[in-house]
BATORVEX-406938 format. One record per atom (N, C-alpha, C): residue number from 1; y, z, x; atom name; chain. Coordinates in Angstrom, 2 decimals, padded with zeros to 5 digits. Each point is the difference from the previous one (the first is absolute). Layout:
{r NUM,{Y,Z,X},'CA','A'}
...
//
This chain:
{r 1,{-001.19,000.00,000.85},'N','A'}
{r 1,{001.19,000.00,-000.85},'CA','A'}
{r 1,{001.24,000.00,000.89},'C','A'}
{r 2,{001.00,-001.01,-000.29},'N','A'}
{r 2,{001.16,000.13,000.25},'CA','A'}
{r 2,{000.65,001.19,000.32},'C','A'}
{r 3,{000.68,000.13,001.22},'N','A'}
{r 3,{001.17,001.29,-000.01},'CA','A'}
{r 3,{001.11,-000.28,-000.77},'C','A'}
{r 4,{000.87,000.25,-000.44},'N','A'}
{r 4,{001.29,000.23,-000.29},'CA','A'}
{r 4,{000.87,000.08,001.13},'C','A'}
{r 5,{000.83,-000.53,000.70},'N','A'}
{r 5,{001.00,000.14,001.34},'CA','A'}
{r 5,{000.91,001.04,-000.06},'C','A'}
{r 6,{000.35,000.86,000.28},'N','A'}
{r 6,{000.45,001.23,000.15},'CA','A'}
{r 6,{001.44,-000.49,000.53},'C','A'}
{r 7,{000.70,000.35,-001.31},'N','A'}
{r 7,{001.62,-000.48,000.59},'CA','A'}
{r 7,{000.36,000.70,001.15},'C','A'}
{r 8,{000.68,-000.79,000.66},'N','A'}
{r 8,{000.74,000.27,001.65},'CA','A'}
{r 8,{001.13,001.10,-000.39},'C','A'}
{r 9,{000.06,001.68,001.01},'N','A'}
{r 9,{000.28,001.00,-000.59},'CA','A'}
{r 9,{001.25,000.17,000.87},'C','A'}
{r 10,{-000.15,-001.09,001.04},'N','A'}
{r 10,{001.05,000.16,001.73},'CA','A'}
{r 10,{001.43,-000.45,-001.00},'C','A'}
{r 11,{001.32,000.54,000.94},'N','A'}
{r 11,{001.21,-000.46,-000.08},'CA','A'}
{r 11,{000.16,-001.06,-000.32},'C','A'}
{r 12,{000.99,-000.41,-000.97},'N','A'}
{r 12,{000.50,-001.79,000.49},'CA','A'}
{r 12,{000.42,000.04,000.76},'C','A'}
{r 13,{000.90,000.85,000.90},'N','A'}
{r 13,{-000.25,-000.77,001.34},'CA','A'}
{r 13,{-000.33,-000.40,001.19},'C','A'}
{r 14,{-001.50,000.84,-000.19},'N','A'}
{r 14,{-001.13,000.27,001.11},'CA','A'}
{r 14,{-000.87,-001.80,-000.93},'C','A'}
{r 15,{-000.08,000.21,-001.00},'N','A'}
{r 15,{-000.54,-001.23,-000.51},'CA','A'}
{r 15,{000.76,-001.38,000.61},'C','A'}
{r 16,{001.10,-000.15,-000.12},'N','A'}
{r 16,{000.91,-001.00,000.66},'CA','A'}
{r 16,{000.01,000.19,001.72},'C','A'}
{r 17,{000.10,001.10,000.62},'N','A'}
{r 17,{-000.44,-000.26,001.29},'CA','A'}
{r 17,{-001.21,-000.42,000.59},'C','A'}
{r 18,{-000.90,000.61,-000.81},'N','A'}
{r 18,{-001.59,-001.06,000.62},'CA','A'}
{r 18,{-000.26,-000.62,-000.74},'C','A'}
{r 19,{000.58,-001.25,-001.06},'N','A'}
{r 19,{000.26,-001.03,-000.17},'CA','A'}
{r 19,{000.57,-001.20,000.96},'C','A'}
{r 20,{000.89,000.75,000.36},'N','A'}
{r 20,{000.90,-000.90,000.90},'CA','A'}
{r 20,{-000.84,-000.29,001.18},'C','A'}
{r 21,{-000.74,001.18,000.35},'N','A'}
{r 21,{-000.93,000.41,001.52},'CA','A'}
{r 21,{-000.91,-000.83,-000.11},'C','A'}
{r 22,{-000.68,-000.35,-001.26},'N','A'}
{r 22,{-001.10,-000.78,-000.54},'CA','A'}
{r 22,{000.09,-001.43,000.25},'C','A'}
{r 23,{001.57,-000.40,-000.03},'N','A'}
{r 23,{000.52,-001.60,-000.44},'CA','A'}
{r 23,{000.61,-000.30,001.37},'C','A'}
{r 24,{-000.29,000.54,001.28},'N','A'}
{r 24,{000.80,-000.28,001.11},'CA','A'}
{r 24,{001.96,000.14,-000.12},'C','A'}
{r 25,{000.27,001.09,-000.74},'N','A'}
{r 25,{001.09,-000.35,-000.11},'CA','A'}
{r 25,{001.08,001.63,000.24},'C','A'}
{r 26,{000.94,-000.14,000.45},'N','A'}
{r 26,{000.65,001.30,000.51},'CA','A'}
{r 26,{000.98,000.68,-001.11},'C','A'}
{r 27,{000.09,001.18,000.46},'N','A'}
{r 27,{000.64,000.98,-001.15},'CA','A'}
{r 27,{001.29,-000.35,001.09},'C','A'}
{r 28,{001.01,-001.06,-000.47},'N','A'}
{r 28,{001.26,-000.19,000.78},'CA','A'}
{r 28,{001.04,001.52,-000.61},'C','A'}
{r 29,{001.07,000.23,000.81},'N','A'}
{r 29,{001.29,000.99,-000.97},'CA','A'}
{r 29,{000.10,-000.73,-001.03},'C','A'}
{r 30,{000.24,-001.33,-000.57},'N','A'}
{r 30,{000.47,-000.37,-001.18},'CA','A'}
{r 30,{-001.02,000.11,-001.08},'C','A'}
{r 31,{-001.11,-000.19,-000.10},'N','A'}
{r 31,{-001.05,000.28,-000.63},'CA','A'}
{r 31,{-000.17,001.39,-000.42},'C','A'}
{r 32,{-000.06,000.75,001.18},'N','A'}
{r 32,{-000.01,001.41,-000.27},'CA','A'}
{r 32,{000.96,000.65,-000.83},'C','A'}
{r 33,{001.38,-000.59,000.09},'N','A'}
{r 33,{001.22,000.33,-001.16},'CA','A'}
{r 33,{-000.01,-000.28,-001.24},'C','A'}
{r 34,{-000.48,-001.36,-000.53},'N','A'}
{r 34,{-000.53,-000.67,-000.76},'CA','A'}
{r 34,{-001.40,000.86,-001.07},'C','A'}
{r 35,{-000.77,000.44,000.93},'N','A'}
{r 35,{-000.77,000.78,-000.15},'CA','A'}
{r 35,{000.09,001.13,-000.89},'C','A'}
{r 36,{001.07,001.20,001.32},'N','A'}
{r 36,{000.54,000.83,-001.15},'CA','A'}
{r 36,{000.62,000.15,-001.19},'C','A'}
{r 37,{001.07,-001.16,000.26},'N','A'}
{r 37,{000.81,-000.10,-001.16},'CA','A'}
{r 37,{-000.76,-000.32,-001.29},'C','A'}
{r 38,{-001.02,-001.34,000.17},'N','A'}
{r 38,{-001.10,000.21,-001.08},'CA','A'}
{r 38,{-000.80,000.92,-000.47},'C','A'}
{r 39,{-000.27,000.99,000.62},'N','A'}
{r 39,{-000.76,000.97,-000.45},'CA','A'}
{r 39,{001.12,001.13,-000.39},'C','A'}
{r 40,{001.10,000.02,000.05},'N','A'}
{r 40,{000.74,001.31,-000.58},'CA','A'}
{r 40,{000.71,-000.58,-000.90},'C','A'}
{r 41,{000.27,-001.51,-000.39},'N','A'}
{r 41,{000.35,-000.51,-001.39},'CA','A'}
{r 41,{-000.63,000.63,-001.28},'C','A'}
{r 42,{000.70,000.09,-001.18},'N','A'}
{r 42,{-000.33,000.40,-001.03},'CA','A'}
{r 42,{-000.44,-000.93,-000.88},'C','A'}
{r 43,{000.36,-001.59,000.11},'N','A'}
{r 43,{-000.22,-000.60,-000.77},'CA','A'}
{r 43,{-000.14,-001.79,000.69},'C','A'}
{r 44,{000.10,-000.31,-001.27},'N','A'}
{r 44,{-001.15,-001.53,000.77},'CA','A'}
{r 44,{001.30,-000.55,001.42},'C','A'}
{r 45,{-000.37,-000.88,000.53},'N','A'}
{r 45,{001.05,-000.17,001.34},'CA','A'}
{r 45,{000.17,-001.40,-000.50},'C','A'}
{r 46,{000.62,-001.07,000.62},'N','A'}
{r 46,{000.58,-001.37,000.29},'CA','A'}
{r 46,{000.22,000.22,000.97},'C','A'}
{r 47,{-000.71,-001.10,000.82},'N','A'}
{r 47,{000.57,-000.47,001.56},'CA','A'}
{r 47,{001.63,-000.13,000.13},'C','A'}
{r 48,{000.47,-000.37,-001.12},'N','A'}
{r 48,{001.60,000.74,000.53},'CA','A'}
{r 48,{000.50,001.10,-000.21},'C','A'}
{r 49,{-000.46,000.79,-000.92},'N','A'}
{r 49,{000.41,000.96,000.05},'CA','A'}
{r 49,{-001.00,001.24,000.92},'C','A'}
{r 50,{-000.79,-000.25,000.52},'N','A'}
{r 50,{-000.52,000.69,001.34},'CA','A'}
{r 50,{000.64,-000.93,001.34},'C','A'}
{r 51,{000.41,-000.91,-000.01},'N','A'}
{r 51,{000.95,-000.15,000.89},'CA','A'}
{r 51,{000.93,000.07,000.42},'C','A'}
{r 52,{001.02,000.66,-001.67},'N','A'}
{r 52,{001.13,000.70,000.17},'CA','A'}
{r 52,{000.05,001.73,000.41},'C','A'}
{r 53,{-001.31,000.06,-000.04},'N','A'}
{r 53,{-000.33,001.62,000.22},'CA','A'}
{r 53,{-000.39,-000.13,001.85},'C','A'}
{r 54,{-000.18,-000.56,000.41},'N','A'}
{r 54,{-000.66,-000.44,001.09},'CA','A'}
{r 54,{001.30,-000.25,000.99},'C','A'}
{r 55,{000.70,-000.90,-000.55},'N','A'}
{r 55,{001.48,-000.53,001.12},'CA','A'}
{r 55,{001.11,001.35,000.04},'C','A'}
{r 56,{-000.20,000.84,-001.10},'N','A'}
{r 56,{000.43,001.53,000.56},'CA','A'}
{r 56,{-000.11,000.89,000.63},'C','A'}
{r 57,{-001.22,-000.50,000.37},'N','A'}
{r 57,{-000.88,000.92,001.08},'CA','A'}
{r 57,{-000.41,-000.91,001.51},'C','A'}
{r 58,{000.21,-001.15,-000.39},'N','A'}
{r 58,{-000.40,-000.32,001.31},'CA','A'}
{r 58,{001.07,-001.46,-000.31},'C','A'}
{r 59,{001.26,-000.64,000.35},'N','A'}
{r 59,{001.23,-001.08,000.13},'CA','A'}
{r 59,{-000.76,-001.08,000.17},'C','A'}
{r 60,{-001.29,000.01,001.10},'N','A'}
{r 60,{-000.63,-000.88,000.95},'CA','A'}
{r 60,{-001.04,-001.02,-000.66},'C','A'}
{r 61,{-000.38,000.95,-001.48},'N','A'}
{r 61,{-001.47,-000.46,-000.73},'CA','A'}
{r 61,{000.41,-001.21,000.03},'C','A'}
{r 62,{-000.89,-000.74,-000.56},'N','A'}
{r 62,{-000.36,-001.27,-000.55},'CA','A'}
{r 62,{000.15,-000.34,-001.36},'C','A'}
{r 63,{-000.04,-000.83,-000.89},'N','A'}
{r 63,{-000.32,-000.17,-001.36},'CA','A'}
{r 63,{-001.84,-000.45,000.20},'C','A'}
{r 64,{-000.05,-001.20,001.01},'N','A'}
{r 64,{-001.45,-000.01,-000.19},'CA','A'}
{r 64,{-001.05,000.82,000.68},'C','A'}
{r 65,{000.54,000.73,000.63},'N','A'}
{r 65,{-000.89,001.58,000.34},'CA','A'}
{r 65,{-000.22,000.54,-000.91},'C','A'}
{r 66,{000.81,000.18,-001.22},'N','A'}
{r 66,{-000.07,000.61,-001.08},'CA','A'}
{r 66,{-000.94,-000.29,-000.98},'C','A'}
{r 67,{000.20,-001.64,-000.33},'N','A'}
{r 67,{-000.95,-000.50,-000.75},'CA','A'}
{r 67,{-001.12,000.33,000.51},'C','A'}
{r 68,{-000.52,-000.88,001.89},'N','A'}
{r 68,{-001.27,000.16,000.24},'CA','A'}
{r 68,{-000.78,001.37,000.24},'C','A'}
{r 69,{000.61,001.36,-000.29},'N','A'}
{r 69,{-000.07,001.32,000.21},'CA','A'}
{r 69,{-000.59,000.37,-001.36},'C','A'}
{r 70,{000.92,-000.51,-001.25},'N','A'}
{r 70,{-000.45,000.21,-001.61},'CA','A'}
{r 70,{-001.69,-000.85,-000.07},'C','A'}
{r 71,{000.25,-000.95,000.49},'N','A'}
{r 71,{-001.39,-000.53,000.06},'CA','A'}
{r 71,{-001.16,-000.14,000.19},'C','A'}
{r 72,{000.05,001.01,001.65},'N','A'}
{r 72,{-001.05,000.53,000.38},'CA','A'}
{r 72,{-000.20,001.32,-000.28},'C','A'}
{r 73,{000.76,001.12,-000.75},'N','A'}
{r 73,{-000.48,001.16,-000.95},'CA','A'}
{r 73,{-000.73,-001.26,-000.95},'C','A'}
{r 74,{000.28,-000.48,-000.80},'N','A'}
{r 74,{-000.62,-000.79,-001.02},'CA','A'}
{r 74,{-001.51,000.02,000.09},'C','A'}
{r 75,{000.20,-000.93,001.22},'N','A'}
{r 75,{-001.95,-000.22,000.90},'CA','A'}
{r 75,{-000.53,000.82,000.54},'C','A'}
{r 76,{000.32,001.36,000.05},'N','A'}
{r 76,{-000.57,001.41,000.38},'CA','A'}
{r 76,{-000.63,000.98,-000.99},'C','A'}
{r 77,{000.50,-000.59,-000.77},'N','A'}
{r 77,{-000.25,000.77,-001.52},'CA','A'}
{r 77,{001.00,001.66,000.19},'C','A'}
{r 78,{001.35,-000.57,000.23},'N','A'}
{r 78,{000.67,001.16,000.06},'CA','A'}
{r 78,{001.07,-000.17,-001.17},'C','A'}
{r 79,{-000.01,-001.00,-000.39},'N','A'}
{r 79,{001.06,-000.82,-001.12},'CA','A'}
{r 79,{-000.42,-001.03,-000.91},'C','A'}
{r 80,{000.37,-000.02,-001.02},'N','A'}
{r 80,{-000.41,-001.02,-000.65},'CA','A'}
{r 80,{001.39,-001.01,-000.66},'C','A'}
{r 81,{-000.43,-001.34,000.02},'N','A'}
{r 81,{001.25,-000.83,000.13},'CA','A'}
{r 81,{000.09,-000.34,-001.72},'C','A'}
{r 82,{001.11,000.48,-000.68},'N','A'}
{r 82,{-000.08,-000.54,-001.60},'CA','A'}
{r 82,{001.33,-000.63,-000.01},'C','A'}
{r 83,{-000.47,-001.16,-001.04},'N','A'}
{r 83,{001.38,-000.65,-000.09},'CA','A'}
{r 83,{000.10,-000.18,-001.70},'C','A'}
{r 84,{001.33,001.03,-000.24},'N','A'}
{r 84,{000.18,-000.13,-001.23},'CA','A'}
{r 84,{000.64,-001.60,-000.29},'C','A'}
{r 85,{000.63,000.40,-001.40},'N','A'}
{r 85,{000.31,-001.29,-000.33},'CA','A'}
{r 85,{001.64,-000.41,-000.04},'C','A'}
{r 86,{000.50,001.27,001.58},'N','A'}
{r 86,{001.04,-000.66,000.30},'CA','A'}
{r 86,{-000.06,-000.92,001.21},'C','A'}
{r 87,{-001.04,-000.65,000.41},'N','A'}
{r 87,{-000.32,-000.75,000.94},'CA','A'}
{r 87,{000.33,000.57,001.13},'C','A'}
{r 88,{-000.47,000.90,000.33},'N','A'}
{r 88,{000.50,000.84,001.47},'CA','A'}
{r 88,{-001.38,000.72,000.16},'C','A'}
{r 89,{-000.53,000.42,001.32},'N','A'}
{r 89,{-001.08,000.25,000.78},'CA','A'}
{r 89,{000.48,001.69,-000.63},'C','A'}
{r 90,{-000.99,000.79,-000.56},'N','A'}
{r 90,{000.18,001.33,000.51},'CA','A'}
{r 90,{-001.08,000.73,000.55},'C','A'}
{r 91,{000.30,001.21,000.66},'N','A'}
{r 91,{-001.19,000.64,000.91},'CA','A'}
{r 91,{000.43,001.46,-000.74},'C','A'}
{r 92,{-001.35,000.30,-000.06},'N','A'}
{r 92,{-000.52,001.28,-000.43},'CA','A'}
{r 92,{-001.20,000.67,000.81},'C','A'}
{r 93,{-000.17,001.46,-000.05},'N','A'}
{r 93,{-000.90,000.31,000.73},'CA','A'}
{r 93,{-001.26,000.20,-000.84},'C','A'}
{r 94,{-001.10,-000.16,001.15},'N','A'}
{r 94,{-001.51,-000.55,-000.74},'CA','A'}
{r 94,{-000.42,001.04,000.51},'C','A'}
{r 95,{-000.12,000.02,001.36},'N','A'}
{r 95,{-001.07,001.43,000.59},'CA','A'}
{r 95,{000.33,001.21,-000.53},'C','A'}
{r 96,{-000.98,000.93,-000.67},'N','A'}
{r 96,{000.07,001.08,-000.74},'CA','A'}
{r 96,{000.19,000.09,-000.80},'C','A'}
{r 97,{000.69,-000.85,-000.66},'N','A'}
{r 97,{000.62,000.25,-001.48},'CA','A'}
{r 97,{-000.96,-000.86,-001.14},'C','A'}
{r 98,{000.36,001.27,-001.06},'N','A'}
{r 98,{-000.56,-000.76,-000.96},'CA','A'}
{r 98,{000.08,-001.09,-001.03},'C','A'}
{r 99,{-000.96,-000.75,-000.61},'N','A'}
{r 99,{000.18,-001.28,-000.70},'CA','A'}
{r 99,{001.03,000.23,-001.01},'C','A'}
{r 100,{000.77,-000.62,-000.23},'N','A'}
{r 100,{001.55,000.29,-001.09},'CA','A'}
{r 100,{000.32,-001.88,-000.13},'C','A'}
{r 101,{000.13,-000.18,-001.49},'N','A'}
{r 101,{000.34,-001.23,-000.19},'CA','A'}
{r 101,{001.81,000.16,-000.27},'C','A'}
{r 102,{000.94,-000.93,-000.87},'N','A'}
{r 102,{000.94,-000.01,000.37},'CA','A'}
{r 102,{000.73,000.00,-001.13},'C','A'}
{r 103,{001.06,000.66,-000.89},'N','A'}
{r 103,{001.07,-000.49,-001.18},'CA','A'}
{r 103,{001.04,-000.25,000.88},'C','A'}
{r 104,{000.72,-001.13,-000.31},'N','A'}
{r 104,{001.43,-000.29,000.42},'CA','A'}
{r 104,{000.67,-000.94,-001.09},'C','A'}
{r 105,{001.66,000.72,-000.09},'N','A'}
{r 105,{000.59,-000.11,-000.73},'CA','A'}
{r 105,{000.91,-001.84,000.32},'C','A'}
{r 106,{000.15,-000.68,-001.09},'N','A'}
{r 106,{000.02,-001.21,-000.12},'CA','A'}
{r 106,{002.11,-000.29,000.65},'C','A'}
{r 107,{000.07,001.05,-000.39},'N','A'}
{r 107,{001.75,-000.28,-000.34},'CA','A'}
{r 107,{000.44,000.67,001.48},'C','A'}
{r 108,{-000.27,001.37,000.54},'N','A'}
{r 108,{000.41,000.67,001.26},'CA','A'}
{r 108,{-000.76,-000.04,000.95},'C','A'}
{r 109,{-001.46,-000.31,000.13},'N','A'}
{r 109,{-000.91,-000.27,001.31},'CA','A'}
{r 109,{-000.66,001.66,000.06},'C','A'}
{r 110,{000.25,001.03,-001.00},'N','A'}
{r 110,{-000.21,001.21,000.26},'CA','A'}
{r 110,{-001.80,000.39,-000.55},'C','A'}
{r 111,{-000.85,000.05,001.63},'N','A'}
{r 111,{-001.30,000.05,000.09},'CA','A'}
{r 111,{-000.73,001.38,-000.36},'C','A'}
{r 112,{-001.14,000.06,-000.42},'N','A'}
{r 112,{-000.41,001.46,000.08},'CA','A'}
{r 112,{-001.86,-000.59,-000.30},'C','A'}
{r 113,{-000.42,000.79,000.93},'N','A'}
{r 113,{-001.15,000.21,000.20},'CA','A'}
{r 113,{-000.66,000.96,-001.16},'C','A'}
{r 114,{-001.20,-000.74,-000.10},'N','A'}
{r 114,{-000.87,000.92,-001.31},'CA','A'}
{r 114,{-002.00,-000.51,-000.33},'C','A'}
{r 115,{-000.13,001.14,-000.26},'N','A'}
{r 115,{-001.30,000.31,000.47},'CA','A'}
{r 115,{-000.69,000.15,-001.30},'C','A'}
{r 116,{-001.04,-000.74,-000.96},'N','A'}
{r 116,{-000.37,000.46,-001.36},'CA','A'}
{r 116,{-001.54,-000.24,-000.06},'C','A'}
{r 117,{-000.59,001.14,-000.06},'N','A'}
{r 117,{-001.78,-000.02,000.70},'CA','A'}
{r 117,{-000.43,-001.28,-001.09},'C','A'}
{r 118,{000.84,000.17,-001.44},'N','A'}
{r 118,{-000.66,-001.17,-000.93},'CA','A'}
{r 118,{-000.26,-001.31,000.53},'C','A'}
{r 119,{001.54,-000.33,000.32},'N','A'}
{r 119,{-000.25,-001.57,000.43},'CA','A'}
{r 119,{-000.69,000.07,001.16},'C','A'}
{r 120,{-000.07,000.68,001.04},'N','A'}
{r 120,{-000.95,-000.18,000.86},'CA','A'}
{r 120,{-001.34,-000.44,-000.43},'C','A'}
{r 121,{-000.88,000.80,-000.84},'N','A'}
{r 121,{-001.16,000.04,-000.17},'CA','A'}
{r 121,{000.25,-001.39,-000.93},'C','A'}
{r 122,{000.75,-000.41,-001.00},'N','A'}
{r 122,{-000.34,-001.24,-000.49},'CA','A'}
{r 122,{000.20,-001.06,000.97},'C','A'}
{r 123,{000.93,-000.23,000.86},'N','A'}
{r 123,{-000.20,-001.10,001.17},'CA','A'}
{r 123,{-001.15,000.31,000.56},'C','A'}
{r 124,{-000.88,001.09,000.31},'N','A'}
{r 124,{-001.30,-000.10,000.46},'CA','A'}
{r 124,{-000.93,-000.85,-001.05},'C','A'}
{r 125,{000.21,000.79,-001.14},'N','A'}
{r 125,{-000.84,-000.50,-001.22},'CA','A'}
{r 125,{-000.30,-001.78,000.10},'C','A'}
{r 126,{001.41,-000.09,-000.35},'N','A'}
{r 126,{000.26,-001.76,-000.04},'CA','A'}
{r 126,{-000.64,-000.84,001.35},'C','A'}
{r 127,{000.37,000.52,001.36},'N','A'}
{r 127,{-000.59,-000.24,001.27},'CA','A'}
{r 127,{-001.30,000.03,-000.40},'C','A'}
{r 128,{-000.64,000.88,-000.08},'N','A'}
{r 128,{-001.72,-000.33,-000.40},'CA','A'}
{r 128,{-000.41,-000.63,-001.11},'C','A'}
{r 129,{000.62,-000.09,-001.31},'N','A'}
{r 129,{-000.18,-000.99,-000.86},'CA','A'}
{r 129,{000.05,-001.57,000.56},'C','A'}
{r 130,{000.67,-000.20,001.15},'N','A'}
{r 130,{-000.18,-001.39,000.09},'CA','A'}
{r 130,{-000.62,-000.16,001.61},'C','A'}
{r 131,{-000.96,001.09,000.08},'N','A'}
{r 131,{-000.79,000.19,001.59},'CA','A'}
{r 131,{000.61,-000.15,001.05},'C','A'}
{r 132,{001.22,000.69,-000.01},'N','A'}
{r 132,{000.66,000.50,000.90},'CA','A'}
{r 132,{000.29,001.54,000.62},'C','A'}
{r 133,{-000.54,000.13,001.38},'N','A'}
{r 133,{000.19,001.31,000.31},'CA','A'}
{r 133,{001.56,000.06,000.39},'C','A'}
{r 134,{000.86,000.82,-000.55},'N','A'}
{r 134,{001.61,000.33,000.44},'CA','A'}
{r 134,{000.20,000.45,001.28},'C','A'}
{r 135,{000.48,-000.60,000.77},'N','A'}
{r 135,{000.32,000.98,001.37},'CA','A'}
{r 135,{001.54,000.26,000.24},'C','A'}
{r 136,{000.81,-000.87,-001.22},'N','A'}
{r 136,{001.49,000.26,000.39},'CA','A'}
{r 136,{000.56,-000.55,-001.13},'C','A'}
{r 137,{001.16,000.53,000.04},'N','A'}
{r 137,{000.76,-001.09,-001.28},'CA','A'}
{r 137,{001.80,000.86,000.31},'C','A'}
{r 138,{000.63,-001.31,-000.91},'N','A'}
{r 138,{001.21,000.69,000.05},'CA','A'}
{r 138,{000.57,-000.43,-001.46},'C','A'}
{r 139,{000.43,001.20,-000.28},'N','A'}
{r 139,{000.80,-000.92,-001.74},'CA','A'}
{r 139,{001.44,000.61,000.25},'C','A'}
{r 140,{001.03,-000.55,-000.78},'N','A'}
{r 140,{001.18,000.00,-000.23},'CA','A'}
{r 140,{000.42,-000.29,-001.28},'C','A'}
{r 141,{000.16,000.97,-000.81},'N','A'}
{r 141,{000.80,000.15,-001.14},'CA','A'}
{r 141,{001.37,-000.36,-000.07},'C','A'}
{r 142,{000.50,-000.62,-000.76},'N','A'}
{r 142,{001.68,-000.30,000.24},'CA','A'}
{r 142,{000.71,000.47,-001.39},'C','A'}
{r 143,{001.03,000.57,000.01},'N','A'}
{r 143,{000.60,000.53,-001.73},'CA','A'}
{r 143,{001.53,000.18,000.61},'C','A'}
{r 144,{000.20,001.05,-000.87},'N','A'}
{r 144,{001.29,000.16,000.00},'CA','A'}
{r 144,{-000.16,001.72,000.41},'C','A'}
{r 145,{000.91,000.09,000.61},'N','A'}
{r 145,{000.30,002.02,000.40},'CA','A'}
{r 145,{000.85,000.59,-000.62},'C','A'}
{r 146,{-000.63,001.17,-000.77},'N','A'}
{r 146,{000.93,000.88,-000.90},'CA','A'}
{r 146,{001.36,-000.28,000.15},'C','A'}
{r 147,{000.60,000.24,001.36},'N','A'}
{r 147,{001.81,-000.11,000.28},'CA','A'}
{r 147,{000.29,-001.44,-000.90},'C','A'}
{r 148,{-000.85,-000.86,000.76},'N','A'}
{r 148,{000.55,-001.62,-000.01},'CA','A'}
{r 148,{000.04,000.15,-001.75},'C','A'}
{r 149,{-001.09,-000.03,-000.39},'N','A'}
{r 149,{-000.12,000.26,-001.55},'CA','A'}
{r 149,{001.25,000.84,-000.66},'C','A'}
{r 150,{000.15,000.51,000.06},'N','A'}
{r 150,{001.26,001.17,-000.09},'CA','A'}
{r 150,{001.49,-001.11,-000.35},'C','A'}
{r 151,{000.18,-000.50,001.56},'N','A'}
{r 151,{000.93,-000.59,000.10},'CA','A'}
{r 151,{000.16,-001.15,-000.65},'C','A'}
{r 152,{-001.10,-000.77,-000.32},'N','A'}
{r 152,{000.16,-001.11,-001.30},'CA','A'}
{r 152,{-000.11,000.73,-001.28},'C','A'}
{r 153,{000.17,001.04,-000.04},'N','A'}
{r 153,{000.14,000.70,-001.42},'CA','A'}
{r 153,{-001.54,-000.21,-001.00},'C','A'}
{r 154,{-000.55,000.20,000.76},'N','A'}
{r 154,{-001.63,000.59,-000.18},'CA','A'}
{r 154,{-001.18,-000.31,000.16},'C','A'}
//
């Protein structure tokens, strides 16, 4: 019988350093900044706007250090790359955290993460109704947010 793989319990960014160690590739200073700043973000990133967090701390960065830095968290499994449907790349963190799909508001861009054991288990349901085992998914709800609602008068 099959094991089950025992999720990886190390740091993201002990995970991203022997990643990098793995791929012939060096933990440069800019990476390493890049690094932190991604992991003490609160919320999803854009390569520009982690590059505006980045040129405050270091004048010298790059823009495409930035990108190719967001990219390889991506391929480490330290980030995961979602692109809503304002056509822009965003990065969120993957290692450790748990599965959370997405509501975002149509009128202000204002995101919030949410977790509902129901729909889970029916995207499993449906996944095996059509002999599929689930190993990932992402959904995105789109509406309107109480404020926004508010402000068009209801």
């Amino acid at each position: 019988m099959p094991t089950t793989p025992q999720p990886d319990t190390r740091p993201a960014h002990v995970v991203f350093l022997d990643w990098l160690a793995k791929n012939k590739l060096k933990l440069t200073p800019q990476r390493s900044l890049i690094l932190e700043l991604f992991l003490n973000s609160t919320d999803h990133v854009t390569p520009e706007s982690m590059y505006a967090l980045a040129r405050a701390r270091d004048g010298a960065i790059g823009v495409a250090t930035v990108y190719r830095t967001l990219k390889l968290l991506a391929k480490s499994g330290v980030a995961r790359e979602i692109l809503f449907d304002d056509g822009v790349m965003h990065y969120e963190l993957l290692h450790g955290v748990k599965h959370h799909d997405h509501i975002i508001c149509i009128r202000c861009g204002k995101r919030e993460e949410v977790v509902d054991p129901a729909i889970e288990r029916l995207q499993e349901e449906l996944a095996a109704a059509h002999g599929f085992q689930l190993k990932d998914h992402k959904m995105f709800l789109y509406g309107l947010c109480a404020n926004c609602r508010e402000k068009l008068g209801g």
